[in-house]
MIMI-492308 format. One record per residue (C-alpha): residue number from 1; x, y, z. Coordinates in steps of 0.5 Angstrom, whole numbers, padded with zeros to 4 digits. Layout:
<nodes>
<node><nr>NUM</nr><X>X</X><Y>Y</Y><Z>Z</Z></node>
...
</nodes>
This chain:
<nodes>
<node><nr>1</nr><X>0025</X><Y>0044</Y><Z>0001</Z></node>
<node><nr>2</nr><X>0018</X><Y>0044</Y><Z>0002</Z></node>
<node><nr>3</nr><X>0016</X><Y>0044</Y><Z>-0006</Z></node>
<node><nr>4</nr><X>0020</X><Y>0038</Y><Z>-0006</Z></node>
<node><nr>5</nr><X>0015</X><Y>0035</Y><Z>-0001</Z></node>
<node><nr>6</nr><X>0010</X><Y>0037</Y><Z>-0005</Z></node>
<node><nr>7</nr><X>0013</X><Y>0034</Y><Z>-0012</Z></node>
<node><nr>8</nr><X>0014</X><Y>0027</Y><Z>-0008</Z></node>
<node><nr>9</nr><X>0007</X><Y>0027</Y><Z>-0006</Z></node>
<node><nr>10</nr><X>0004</X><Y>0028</Y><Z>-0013</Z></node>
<node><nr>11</nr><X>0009</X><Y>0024</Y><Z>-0015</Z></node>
<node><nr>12</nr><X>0007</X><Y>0018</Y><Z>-0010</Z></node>
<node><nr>13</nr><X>-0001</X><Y>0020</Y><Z>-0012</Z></node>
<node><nr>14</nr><X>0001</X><Y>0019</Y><Z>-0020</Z></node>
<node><nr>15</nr><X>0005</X><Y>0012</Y><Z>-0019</Z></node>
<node><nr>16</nr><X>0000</X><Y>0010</Y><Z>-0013</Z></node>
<node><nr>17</nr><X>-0006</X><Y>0011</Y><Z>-0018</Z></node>
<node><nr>18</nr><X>-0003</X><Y>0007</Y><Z>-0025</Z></node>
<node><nr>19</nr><X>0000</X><Y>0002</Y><Z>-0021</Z></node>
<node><nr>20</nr><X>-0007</X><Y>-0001</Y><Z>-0018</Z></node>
<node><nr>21</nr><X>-0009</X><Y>-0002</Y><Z>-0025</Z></node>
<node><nr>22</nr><X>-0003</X><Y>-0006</Y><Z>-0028</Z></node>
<node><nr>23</nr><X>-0003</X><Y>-0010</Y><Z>-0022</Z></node>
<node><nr>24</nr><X>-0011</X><Y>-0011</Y><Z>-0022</Z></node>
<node><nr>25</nr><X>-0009</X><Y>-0014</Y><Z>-0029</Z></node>
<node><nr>26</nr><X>-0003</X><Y>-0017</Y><Z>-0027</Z></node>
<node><nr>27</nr><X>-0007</X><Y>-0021</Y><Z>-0022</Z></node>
<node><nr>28</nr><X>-0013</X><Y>-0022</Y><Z>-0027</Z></node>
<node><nr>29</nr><X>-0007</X><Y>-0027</Y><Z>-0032</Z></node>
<node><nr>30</nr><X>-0003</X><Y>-0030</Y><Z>-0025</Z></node>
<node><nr>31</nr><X>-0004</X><Y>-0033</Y><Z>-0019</Z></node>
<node><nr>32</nr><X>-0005</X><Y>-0027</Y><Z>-0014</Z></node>
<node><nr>33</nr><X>0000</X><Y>-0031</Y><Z>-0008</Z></node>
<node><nr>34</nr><X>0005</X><Y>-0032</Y><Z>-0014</Z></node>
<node><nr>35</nr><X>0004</X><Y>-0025</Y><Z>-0016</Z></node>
<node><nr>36</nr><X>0006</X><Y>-0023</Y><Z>-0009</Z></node>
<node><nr>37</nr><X>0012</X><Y>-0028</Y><Z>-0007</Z></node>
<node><nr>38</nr><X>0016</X><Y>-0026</Y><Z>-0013</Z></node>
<node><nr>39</nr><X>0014</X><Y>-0019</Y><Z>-0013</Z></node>
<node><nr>40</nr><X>0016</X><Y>-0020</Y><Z>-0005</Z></node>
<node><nr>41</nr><X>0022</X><Y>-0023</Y><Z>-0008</Z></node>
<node><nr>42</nr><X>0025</X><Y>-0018</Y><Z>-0014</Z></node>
<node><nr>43</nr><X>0024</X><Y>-0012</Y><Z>-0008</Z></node>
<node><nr>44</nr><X>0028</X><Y>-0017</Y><Z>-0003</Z></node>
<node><nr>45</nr><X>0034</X><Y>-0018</Y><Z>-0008</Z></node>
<node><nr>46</nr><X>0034</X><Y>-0010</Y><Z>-0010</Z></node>
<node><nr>47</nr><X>0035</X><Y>-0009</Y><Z>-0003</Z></node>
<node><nr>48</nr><X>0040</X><Y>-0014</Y><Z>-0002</Z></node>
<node><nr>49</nr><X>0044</X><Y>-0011</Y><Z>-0008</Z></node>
<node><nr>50</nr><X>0044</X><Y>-0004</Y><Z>-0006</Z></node>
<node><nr>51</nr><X>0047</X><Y>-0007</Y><Z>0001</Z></node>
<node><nr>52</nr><X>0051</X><Y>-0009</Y><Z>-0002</Z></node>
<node><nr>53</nr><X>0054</X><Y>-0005</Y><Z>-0008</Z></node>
<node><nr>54</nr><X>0054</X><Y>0000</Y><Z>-0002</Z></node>
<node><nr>55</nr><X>0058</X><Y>-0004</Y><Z>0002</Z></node>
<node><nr>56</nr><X>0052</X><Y>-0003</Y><Z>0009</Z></node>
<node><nr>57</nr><X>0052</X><Y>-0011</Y><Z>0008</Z></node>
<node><nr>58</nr><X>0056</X><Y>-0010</Y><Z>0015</Z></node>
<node><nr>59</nr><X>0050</X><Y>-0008</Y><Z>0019</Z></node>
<node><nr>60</nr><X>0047</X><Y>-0015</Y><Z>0017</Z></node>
<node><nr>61</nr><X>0052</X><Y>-0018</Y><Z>0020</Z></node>
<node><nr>62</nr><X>0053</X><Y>-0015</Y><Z>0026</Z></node>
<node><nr>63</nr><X>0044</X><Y>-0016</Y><Z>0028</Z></node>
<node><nr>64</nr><X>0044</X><Y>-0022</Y><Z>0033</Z></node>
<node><nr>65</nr><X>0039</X><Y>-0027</Y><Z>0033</Z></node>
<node><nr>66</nr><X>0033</X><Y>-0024</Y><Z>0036</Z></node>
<node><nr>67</nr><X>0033</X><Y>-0017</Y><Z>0032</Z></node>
<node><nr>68</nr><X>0033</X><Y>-0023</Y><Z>0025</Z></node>
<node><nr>69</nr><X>0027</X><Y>-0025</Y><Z>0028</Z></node>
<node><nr>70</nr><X>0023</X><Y>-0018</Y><Z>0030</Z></node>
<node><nr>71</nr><X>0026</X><Y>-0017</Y><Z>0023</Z></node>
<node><nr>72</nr><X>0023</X><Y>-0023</Y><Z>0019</Z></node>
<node><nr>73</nr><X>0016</X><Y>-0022</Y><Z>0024</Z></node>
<node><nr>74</nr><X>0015</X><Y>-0014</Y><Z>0021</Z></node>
<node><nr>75</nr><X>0018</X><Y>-0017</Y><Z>0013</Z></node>
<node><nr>76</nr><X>0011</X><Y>-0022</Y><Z>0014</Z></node>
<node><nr>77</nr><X>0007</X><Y>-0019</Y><Z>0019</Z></node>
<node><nr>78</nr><X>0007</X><Y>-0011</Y><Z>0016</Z></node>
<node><nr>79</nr><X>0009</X><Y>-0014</Y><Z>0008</Z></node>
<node><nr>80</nr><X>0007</X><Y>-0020</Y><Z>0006</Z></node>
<node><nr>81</nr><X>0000</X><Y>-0022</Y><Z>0010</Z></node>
<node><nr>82</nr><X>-0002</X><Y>-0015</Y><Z>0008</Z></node>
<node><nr>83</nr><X>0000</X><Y>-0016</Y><Z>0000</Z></node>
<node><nr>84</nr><X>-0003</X><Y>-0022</Y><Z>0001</Z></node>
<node><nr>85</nr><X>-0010</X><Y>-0020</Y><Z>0003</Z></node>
<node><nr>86</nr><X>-0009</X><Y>-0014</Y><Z>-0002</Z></node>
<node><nr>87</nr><X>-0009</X><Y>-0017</Y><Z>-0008</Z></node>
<node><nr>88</nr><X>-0013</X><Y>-0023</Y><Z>-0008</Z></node>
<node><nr>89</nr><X>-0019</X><Y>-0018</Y><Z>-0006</Z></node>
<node><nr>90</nr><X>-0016</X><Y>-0014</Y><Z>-0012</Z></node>
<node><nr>91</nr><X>-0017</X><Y>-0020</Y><Z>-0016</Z></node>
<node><nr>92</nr><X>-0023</X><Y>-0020</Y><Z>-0014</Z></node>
<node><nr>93</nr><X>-0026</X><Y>-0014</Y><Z>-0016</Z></node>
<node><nr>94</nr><X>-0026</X><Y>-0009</Y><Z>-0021</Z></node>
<node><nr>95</nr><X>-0019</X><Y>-0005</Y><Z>-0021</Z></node>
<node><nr>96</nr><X>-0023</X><Y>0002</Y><Z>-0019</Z></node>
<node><nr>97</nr><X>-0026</X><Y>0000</Y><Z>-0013</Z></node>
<node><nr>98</nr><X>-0020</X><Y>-0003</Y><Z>-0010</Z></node>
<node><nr>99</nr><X>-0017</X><Y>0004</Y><Z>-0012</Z></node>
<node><nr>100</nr><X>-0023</X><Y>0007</Y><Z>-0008</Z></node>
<node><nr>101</nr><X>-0023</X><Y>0003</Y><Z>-0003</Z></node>
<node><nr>102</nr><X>-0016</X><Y>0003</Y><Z>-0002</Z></node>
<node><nr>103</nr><X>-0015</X><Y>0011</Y><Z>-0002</Z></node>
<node><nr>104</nr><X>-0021</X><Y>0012</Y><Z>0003</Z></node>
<node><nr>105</nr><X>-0017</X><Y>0008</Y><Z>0008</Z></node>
<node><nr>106</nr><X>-0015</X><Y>0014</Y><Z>0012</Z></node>
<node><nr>107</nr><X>-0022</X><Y>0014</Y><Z>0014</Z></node>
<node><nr>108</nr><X>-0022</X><Y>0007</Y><Z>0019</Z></node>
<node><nr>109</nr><X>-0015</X><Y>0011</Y><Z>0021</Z></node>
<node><nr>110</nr><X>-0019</X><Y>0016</Y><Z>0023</Z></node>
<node><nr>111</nr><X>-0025</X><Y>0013</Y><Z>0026</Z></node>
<node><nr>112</nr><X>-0019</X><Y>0008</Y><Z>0029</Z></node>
<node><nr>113</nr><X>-0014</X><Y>0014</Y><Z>0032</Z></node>
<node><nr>114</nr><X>-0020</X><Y>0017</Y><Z>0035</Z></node>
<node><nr>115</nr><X>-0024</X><Y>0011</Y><Z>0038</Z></node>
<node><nr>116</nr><X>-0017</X><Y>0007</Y><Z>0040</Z></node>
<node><nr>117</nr><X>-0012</X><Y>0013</Y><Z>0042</Z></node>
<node><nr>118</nr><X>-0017</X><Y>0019</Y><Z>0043</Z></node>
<node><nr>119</nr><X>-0014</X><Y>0022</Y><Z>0037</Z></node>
<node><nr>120</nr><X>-0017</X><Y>0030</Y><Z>0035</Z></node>
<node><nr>121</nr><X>-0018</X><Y>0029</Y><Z>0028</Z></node>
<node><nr>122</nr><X>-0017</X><Y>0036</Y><Z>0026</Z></node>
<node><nr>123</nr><X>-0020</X><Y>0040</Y><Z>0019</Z></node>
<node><nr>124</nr><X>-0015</X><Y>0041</Y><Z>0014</Z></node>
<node><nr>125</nr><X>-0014</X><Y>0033</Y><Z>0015</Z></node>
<node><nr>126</nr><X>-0022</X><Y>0032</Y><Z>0013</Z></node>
<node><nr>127</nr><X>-0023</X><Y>0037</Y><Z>0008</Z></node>
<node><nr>128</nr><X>-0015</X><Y>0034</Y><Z>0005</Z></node>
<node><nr>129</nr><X>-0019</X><Y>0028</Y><Z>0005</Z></node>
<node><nr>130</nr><X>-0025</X><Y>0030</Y><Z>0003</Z></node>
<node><nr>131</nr><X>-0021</X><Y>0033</Y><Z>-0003</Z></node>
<node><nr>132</nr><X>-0018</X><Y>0026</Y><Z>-0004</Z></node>
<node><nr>133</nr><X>-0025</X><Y>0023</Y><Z>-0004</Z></node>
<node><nr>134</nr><X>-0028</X><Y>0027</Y><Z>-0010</Z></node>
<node><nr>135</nr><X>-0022</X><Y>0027</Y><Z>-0014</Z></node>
<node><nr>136</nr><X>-0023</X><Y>0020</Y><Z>-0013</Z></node>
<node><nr>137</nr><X>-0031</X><Y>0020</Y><Z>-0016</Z></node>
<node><nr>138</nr><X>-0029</X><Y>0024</Y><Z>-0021</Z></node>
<node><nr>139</nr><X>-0024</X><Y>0021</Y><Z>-0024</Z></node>
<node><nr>140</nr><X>-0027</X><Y>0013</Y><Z>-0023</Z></node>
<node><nr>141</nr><X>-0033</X><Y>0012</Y><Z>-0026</Z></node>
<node><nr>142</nr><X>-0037</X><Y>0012</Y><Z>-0020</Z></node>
<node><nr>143</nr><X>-0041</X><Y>0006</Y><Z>-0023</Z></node>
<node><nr>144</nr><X>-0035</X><Y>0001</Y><Z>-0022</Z></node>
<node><nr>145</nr><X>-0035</X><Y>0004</Y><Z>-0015</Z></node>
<node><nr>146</nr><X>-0039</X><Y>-0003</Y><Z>-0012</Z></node>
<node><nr>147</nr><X>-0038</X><Y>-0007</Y><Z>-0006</Z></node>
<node><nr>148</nr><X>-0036</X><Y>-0014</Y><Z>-0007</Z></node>
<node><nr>149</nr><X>-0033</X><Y>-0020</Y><Z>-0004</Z></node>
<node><nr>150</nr><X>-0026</X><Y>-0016</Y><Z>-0006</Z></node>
<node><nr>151</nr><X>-0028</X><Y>-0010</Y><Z>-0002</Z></node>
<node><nr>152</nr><X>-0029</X><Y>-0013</Y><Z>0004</Z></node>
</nodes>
């Protein structure tokens, strides 16, 4: 079982480091707001299928008022504003320094966890980080690494 993880996260490394890309060229051809609404909307009507076909659509109905609120607040607070945000800094900048950037976000999680909620950092978290941050200049051309009005 504990291989399977591992094969997940490779797995979950590779499509993340495709997907950076052809979404970078998907924002260069379309509207990044565009792009995300009906990217938002295909997930949400995937989701609702699979309910569906699976007959848990029951779930939904028993959900009173408040729980649809805290729901669509988390939908917008925690996918939509955040997806916004992202892909026009994407559309902004070069596709490997927004994969870069990106990747490179456990380092404001860590400095935050720590500052914020006193959080130990522990080694084997920073050398998996730094091992992340060297495949990453490795595998980018370190020259289309910038900081730009997308990166920020």
């Amino acid at each position: 079982m504990k291989n399977k993880g591992y094969l997940l996260v490779l797995l979950t490394a590779f499509i993340s480091g495709f997907s950076i890309f052809l979404n970078k060229f998907a924002v260069s051809v379309a509207n990044p707001y565009v792009f995300v609404f009906l990217k938002n909307t295909l997930v949400a009507l995937f989701i609702t299928s699979i309910l569906l076909i699976s007959r848990d659509y029951k779930i939904l109905k028993s959900l009173n008022k408040k729980q649809w609120v805290i729901l669509a607040s988390i939908g917008l607070v925690g996918g939509s504003l955040p997806f916004f945000l992202f892909f026009k800094g994407l559309s902004m900048t070069s596709a490997a320094g927004a994969s870069f950037i990106q990747k490179t976000m456990f380092l404001w999680i860590f400095v935050l966890a720590s500052f914020f909620l006193k959080e130990k950092i522990h080694r084997r978290y920073m050398a998996a980080g730094l091992v992340l941050i060297i495949g990453n200049i490795l595998l980018l051309k370190f020259s289309d690494i910038k900081l730009d009005a997308g990166s920020g």
